[in-house]
Every structure is written in C-alpha cells, then in structure tokens.
N, CA, C and O atoms as a Tripos MOL2 file, in Angstrom:
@<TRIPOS>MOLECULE
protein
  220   219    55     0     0
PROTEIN
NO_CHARGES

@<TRIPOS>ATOM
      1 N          -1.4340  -13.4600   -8.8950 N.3       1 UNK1
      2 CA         -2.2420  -13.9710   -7.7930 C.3       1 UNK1
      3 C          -1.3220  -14.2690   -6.6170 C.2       1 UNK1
      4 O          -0.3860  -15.0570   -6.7570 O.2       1 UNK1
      5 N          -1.5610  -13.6720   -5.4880 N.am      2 UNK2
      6 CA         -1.5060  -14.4660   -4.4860 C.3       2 UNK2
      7 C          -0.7010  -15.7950   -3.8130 C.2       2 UNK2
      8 O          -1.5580  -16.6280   -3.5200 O.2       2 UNK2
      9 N           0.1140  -16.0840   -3.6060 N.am      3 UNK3
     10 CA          0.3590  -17.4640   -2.9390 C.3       3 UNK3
     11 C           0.7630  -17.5050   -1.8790 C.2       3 UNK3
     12 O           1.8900  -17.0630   -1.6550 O.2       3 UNK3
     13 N          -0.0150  -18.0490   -0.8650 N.am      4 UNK4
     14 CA          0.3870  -18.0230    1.1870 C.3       4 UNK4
     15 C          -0.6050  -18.0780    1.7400 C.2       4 UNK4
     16 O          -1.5820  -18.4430    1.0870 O.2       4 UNK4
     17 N          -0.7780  -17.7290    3.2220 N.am      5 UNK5
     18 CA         -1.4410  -17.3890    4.0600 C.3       5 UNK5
     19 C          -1.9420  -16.2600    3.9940 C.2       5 UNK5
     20 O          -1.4000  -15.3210    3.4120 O.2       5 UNK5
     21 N          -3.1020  -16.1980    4.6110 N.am      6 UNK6
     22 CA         -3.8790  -15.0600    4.8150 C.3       6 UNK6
     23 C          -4.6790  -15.1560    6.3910 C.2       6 UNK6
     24 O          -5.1250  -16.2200    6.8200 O.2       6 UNK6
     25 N          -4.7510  -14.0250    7.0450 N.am      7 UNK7
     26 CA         -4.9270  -14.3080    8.3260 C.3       7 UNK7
     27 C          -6.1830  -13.0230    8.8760 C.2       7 UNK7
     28 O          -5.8130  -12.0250    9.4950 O.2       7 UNK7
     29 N          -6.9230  -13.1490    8.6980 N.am      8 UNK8
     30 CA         -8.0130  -11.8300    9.2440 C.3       8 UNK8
     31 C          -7.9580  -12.0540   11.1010 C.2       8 UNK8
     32 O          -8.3450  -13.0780   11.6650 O.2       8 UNK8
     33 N          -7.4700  -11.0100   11.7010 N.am      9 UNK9
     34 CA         -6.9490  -11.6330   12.9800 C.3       9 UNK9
     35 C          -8.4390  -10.9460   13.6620 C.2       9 UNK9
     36 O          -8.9940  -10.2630   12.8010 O.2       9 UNK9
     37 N          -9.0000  -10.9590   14.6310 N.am     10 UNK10
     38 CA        -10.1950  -11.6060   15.5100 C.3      10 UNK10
     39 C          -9.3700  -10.5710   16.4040 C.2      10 UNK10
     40 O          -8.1790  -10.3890   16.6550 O.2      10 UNK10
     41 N         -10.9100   -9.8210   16.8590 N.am     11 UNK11
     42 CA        -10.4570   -9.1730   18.6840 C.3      11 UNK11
     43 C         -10.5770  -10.1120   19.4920 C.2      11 UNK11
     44 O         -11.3930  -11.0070   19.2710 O.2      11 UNK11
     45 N          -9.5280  -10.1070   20.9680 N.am     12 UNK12
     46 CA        -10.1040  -10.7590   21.9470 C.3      12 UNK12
     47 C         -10.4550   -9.5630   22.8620 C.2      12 UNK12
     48 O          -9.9940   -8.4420   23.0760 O.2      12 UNK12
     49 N         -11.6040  -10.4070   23.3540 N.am     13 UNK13
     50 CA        -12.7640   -9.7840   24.4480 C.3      13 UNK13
     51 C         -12.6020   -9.9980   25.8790 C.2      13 UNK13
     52 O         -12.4140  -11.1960   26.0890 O.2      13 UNK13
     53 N         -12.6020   -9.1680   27.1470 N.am     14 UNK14
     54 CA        -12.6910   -9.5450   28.2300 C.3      14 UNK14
     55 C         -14.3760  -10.6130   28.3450 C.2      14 UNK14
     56 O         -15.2130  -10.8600   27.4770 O.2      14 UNK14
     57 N         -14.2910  -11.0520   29.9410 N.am     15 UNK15
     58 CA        -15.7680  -11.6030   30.3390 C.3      15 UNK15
     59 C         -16.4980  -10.6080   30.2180 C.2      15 UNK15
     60 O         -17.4410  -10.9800   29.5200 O.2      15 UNK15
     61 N         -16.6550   -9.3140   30.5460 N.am     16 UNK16
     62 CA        -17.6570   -8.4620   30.7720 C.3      16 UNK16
     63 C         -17.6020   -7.7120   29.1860 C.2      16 UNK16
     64 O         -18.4000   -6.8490   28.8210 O.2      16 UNK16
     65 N         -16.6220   -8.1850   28.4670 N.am     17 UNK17
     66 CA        -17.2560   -7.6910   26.7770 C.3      17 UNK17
     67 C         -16.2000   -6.5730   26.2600 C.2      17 UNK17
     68 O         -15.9640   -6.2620   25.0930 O.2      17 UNK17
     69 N         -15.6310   -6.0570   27.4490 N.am     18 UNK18
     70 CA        -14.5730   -5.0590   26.7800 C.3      18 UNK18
     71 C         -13.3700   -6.0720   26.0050 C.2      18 UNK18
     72 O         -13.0980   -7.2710   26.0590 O.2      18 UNK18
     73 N         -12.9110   -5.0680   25.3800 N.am     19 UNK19
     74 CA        -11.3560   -5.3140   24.4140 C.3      19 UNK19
     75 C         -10.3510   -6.0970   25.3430 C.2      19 UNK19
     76 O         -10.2930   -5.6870   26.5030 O.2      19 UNK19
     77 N          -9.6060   -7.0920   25.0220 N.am     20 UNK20
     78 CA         -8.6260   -7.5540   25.7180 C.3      20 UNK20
     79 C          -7.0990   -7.1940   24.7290 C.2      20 UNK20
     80 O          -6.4590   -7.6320   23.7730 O.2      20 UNK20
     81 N          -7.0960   -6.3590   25.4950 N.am     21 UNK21
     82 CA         -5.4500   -5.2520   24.4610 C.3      21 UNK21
     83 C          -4.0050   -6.3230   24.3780 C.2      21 UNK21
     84 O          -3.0950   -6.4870   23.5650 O.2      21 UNK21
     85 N          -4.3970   -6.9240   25.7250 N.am     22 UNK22
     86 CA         -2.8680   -8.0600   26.3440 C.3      22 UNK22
     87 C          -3.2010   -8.9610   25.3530 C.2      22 UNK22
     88 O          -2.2800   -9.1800   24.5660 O.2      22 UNK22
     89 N          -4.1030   -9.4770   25.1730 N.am     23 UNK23
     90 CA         -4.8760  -10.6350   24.2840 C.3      23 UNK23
     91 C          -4.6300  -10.2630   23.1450 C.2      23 UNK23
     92 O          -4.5150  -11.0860   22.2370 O.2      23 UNK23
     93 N          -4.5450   -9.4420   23.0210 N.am     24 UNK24
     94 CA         -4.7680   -8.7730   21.2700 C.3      24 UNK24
     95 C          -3.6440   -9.1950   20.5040 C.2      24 UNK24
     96 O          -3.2750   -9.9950   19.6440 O.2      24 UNK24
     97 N          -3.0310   -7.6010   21.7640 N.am     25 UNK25
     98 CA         -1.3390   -8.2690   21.4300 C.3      25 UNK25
     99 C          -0.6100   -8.9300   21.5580 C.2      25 UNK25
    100 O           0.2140   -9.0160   20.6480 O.2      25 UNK25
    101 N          -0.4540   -9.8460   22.8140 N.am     26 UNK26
    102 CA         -0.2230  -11.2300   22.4290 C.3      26 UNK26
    103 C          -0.8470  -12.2470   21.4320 C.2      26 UNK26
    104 O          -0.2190  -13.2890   21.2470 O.2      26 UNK26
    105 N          -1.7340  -12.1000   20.9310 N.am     27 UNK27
    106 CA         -2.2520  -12.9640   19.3120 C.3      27 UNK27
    107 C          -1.7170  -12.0990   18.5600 C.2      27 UNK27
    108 O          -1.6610  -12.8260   17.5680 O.2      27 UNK27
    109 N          -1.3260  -11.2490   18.2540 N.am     28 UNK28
    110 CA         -0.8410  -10.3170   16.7140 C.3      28 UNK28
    111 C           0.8810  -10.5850   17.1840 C.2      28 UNK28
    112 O           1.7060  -10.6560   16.2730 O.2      28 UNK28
    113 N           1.2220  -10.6880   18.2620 N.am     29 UNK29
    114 CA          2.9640  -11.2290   18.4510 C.3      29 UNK29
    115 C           3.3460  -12.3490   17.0680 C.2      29 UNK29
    116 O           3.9880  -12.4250   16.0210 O.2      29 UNK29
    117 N           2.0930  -13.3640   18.2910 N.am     30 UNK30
    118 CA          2.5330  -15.0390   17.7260 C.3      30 UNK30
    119 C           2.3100  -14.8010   16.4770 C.2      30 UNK30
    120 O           3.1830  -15.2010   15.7070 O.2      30 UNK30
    121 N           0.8540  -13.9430   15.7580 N.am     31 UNK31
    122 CA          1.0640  -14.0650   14.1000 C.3      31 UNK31
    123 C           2.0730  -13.3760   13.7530 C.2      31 UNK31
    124 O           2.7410  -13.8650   12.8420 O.2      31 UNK31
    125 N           2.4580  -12.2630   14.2360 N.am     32 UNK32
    126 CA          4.2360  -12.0280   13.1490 C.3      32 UNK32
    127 C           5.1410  -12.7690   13.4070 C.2      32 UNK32
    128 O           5.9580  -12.9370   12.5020 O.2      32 UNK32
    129 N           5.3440  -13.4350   14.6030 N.am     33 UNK33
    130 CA          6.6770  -14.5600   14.6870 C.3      33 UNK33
    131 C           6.4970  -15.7200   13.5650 C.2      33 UNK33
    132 O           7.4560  -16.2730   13.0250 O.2      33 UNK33
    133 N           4.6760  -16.1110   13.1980 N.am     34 UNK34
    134 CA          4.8920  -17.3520   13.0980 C.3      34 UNK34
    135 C           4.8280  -17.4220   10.9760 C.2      34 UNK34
    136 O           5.1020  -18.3270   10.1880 O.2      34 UNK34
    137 N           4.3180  -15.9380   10.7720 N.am     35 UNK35
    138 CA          4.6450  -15.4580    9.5040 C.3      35 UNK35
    139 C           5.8960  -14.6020    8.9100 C.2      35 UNK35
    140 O           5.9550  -13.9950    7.8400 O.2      35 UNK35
    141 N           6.8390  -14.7340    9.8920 N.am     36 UNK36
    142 CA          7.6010  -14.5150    9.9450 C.3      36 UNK36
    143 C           8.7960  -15.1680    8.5710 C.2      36 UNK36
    144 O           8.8740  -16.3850    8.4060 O.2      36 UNK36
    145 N           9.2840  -14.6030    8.0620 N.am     37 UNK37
    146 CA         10.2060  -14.7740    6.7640 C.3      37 UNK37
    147 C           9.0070  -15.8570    5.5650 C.2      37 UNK37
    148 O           9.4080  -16.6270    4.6920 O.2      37 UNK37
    149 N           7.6320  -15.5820    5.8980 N.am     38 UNK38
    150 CA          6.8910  -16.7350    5.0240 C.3      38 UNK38
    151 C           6.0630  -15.5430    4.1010 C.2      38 UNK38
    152 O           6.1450  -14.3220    4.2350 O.2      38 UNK38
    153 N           5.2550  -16.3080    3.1380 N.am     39 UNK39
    154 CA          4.2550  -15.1590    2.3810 C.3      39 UNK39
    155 C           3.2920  -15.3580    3.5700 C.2      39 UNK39
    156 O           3.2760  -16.5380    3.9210 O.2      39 UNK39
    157 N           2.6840  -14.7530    4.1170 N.am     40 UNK40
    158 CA          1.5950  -14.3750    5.2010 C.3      40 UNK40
    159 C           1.3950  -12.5910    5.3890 C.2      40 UNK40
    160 O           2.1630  -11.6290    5.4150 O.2      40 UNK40
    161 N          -0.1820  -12.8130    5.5020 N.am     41 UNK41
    162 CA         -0.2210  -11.5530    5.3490 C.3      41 UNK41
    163 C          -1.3750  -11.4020    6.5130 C.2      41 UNK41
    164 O          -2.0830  -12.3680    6.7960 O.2      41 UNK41
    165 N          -1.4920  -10.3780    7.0420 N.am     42 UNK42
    166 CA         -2.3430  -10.3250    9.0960 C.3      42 UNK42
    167 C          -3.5200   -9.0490    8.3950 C.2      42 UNK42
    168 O          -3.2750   -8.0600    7.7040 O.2      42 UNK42
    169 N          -4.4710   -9.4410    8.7800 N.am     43 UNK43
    170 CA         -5.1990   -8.3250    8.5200 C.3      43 UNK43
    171 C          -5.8830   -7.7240    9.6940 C.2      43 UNK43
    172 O          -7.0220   -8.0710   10.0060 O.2      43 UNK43
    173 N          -5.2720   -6.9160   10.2890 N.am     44 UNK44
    174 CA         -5.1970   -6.9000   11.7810 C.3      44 UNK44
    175 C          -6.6950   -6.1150   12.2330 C.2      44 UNK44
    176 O          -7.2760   -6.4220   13.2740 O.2      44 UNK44
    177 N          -7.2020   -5.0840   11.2990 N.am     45 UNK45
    178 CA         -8.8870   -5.0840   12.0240 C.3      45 UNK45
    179 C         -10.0450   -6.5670   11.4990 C.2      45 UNK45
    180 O         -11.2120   -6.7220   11.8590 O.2      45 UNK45
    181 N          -9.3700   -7.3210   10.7320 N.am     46 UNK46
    182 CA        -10.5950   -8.4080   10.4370 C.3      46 UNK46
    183 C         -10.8920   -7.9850    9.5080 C.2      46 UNK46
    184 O         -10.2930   -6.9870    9.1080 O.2      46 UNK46
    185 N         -12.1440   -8.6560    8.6020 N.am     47 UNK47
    186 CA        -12.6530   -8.1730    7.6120 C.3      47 UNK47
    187 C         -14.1570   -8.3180    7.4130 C.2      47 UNK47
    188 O         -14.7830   -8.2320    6.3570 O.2      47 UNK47
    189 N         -14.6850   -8.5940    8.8480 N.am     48 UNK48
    190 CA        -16.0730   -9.0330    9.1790 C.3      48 UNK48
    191 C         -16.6210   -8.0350    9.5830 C.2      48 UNK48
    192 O         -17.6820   -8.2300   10.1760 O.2      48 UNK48
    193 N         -16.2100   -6.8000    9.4550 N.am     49 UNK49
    194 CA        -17.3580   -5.3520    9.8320 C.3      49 UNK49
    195 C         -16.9760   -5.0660   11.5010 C.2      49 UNK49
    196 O         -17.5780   -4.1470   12.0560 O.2      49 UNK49
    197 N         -16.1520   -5.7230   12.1380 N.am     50 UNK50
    198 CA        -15.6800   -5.3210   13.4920 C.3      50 UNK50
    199 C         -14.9950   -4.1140   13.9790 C.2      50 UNK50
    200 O         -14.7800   -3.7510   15.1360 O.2      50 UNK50
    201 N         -14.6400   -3.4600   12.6280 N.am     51 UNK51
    202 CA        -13.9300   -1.9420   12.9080 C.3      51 UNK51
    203 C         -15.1660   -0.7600   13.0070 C.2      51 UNK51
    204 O         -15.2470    0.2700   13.6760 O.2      51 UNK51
    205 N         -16.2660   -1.5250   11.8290 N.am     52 UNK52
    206 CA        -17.2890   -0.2590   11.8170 C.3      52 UNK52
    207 C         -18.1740   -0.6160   13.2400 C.2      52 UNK52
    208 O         -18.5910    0.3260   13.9130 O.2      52 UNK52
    209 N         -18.3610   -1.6160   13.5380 N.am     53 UNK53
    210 CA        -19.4690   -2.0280   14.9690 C.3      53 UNK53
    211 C         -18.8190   -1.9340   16.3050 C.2      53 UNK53
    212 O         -19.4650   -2.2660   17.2990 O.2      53 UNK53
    213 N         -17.6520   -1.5280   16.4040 N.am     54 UNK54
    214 CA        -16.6780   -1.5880   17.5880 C.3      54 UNK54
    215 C         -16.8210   -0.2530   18.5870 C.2      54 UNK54
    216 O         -16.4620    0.8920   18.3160 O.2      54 UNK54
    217 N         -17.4540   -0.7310   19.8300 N.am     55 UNK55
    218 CA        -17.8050    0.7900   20.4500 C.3      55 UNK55
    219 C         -16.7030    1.6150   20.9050 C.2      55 UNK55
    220 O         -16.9190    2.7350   21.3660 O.2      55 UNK55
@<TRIPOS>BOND
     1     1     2 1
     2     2     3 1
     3     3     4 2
     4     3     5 am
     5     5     6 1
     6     6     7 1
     7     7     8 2
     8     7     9 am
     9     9    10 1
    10    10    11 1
    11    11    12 2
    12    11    13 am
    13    13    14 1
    14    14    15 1
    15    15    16 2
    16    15    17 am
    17    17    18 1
    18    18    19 1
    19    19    20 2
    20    19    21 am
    21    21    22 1
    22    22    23 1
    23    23    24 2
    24    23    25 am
    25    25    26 1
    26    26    27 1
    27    27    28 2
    28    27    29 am
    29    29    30 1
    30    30    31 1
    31    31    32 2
    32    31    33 am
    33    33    34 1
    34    34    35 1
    35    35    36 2
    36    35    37 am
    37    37    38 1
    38    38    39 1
    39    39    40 2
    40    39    41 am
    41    41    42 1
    42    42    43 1
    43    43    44 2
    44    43    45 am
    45    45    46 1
    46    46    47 1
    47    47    48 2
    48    47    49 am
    49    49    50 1
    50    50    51 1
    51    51    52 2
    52    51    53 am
    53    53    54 1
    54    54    55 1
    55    55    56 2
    56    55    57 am
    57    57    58 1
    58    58    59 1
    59    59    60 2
    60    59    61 am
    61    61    62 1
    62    62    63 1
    63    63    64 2
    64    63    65 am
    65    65    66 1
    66    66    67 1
    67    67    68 2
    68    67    69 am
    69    69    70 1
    70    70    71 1
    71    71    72 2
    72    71    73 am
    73    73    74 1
    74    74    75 1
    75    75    76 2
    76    75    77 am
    77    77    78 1
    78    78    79 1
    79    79    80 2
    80    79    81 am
    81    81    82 1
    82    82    83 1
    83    83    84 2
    84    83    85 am
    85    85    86 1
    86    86    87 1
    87    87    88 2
    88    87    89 am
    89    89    90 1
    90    90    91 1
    91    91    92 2
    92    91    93 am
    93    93    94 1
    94    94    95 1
    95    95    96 2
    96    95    97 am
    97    97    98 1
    98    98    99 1
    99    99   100 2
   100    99   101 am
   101   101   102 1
   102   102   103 1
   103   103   104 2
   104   103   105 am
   105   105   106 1
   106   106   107 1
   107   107   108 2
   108   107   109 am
   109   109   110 1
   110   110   111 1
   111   111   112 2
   112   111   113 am
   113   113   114 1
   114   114   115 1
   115   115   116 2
   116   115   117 am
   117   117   118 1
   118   118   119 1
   119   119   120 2
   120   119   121 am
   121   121   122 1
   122   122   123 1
   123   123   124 2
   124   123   125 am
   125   125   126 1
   126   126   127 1
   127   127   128 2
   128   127   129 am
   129   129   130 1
   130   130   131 1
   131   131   132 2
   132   131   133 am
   133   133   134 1
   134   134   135 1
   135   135   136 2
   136   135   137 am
   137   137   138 1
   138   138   139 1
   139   139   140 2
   140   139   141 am
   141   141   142 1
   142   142   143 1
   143   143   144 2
   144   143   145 am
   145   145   146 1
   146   146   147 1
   147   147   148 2
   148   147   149 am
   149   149   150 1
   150   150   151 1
   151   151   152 2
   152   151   153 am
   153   153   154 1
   154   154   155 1
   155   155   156 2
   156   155   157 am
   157   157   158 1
   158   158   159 1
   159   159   160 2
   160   159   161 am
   161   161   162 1
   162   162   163 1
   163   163   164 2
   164   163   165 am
   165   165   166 1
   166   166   167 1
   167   167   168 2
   168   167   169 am
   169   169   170 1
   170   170   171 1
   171   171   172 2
   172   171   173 am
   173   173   174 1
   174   174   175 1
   175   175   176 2
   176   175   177 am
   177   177   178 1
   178   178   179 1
   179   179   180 2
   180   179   181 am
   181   181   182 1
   182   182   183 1
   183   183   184 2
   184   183   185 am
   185   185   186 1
   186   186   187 1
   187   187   188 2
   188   187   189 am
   189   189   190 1
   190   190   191 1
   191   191   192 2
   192   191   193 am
   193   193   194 1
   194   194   195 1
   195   195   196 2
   196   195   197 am
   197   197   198 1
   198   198   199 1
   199   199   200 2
   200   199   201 am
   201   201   202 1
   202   202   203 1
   203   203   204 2
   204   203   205 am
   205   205   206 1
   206   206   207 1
   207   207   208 2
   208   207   209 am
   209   209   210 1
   210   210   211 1
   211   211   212 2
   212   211   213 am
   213   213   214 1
   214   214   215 1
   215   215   216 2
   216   215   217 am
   217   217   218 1
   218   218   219 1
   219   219   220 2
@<TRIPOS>SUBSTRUCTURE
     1 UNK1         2 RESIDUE 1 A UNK
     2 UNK2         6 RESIDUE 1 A UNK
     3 UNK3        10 RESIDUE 1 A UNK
     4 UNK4        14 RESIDUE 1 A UNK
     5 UNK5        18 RESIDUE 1 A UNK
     6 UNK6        22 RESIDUE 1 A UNK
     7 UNK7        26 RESIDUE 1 A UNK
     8 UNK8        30 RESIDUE 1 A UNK
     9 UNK9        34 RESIDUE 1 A UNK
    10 UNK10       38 RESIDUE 1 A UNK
    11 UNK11       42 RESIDUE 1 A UNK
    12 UNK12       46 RESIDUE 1 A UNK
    13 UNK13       50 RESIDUE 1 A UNK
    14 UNK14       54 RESIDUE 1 A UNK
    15 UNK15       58 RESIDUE 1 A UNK
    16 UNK16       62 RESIDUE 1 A UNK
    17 UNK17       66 RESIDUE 1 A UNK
    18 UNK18       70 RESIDUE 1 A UNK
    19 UNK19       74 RESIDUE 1 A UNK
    20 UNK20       78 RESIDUE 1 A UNK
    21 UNK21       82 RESIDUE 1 A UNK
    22 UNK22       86 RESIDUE 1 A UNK
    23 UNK23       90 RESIDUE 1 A UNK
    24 UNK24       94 RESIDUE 1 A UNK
    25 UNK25       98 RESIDUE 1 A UNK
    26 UNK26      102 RESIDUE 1 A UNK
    27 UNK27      106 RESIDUE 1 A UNK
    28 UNK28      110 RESIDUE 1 A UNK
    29 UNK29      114 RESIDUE 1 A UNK
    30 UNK30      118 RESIDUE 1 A UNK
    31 UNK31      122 RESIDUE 1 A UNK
    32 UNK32      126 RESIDUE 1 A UNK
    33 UNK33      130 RESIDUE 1 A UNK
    34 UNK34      134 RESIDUE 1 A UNK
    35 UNK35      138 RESIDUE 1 A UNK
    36 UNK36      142 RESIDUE 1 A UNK
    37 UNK37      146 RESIDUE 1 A UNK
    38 UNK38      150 RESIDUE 1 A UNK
    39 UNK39      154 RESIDUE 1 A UNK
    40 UNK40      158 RESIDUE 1 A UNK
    41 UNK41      162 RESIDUE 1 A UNK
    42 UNK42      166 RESIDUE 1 A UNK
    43 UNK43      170 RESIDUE 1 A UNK
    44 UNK44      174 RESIDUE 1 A UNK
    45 UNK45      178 RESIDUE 1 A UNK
    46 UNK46      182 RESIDUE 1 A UNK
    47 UNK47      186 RESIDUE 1 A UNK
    48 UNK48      190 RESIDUE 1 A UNK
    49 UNK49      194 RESIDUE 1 A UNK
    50 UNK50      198 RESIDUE 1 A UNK
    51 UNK51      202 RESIDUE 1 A UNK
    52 UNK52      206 RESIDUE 1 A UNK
    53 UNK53      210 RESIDUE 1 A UNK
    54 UNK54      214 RESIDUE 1 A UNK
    55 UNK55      218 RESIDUE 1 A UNK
C-alpha cells in the first residue's frame, strides 16, 4: 500500500472559461518543488472526468 501524498491537480481557467496554461504551469511547478524528494505523487489530468469533457 501506498504511503504519502496524493495530489489530482485541477485546471486553471481564464474569466472567459478558456485554459490558463501560465496557471497551470505555474501550479504543476509549485507541486513538483513542494513533492519534491517526498512520497507524492501529481496526477496531472485530475481524476474527475476533466480530460474526457475538456473542449
């Protein structure tokens, strides 16, 4: 089993609804710096159906 963090990482969205890429990747930075030498693991499309609904 398992022992650590687990992280399903979240798109960020502009105001008008598009993808925020700067956003993105600046949140997927800070999670590898901050899982960095730890058990953590990024699950970088999510796991809430956001890859299949994503226009």
């Amino acid at each position: 089993m398992y022992e650590g963090s687990r992280c399903c990482a979240g798109h960020a969205v502009n105001a008008e609804g598009s993808l925020d890429l700067d956003g993105i990747r600046a949140n997927t930075c800070w999670l590898a710096e901050y899982g960095a030498g730890k058990d953590f693991i990024i699950t970088p499309v999510g796991s809430m159906g956001k890859f299949y609904t994503a226009k």
